[in-house]
C-alpha positions as CSV (number, residue, x, y, z in Angstrom):
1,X,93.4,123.4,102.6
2,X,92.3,120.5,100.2
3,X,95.8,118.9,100.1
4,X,95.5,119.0,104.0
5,X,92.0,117.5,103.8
6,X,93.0,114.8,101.6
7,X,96.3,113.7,103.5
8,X,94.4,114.1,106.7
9,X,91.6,111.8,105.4
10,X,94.3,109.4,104.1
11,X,95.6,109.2,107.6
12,X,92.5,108.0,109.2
13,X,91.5,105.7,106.3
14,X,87.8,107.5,105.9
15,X,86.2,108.8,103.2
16,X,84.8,112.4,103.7
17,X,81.3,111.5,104.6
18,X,82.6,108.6,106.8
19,X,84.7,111.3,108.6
20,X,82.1,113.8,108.2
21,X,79.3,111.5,109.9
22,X,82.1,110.3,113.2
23,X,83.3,114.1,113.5
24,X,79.3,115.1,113.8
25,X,78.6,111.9,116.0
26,X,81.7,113.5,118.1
27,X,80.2,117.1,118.1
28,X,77.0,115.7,119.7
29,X,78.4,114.1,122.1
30,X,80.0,116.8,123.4
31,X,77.5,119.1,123.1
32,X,75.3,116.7,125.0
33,X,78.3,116.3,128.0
34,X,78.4,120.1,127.8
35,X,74.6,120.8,128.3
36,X,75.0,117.3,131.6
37,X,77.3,120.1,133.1
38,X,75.6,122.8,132.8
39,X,72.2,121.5,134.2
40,X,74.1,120.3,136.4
41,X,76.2,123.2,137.6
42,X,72.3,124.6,138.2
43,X,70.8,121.6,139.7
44,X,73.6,119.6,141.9
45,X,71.4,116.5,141.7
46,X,70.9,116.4,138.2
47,X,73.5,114.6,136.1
48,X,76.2,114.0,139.0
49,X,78.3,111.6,137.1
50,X,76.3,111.5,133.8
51,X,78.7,114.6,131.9
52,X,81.8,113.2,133.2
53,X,81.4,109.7,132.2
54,X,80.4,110.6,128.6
55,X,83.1,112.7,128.2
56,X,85.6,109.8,129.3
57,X,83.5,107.3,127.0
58,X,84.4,109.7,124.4
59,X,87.7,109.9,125.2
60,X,88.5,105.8,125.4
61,X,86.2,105.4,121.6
62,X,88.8,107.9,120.7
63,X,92.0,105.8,122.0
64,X,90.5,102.6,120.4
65,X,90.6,104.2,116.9
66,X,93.6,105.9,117.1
């Protein structure tokens, strides 16, 4: 598992807290598009586009850095 870590690390060119803080800021953000479409799945006027837009902003960050 360390080897793994390391080489994947090496891949991305990040230290571990570097990767650490972009794979939290990642989690959030999903967790945040997650709880859009929820309250939204309740409430049809609440967050109409707001899930589905974060979770294509999301998606694009990740193109750019790959």
């Amino acid at each position: 598992m360390l080897n793994a870590s390391r080489s994947h690390l090496a891949e991305v060119e990040e230290s571990y807290f570097e990767h650490q803080s972009v794979a939290f800021r990642y989690a959030g953000n999903c967790l945040k598009a997650a709880i859009m479409a929820f309250a939204h799945g309740i409430v049809p006027g609440w967050f109409q586009t707001s899930a589905s837009d974060l979770v294509k902003k999301i998606a694009n960050n990740r193109k750019l850095q790959a």
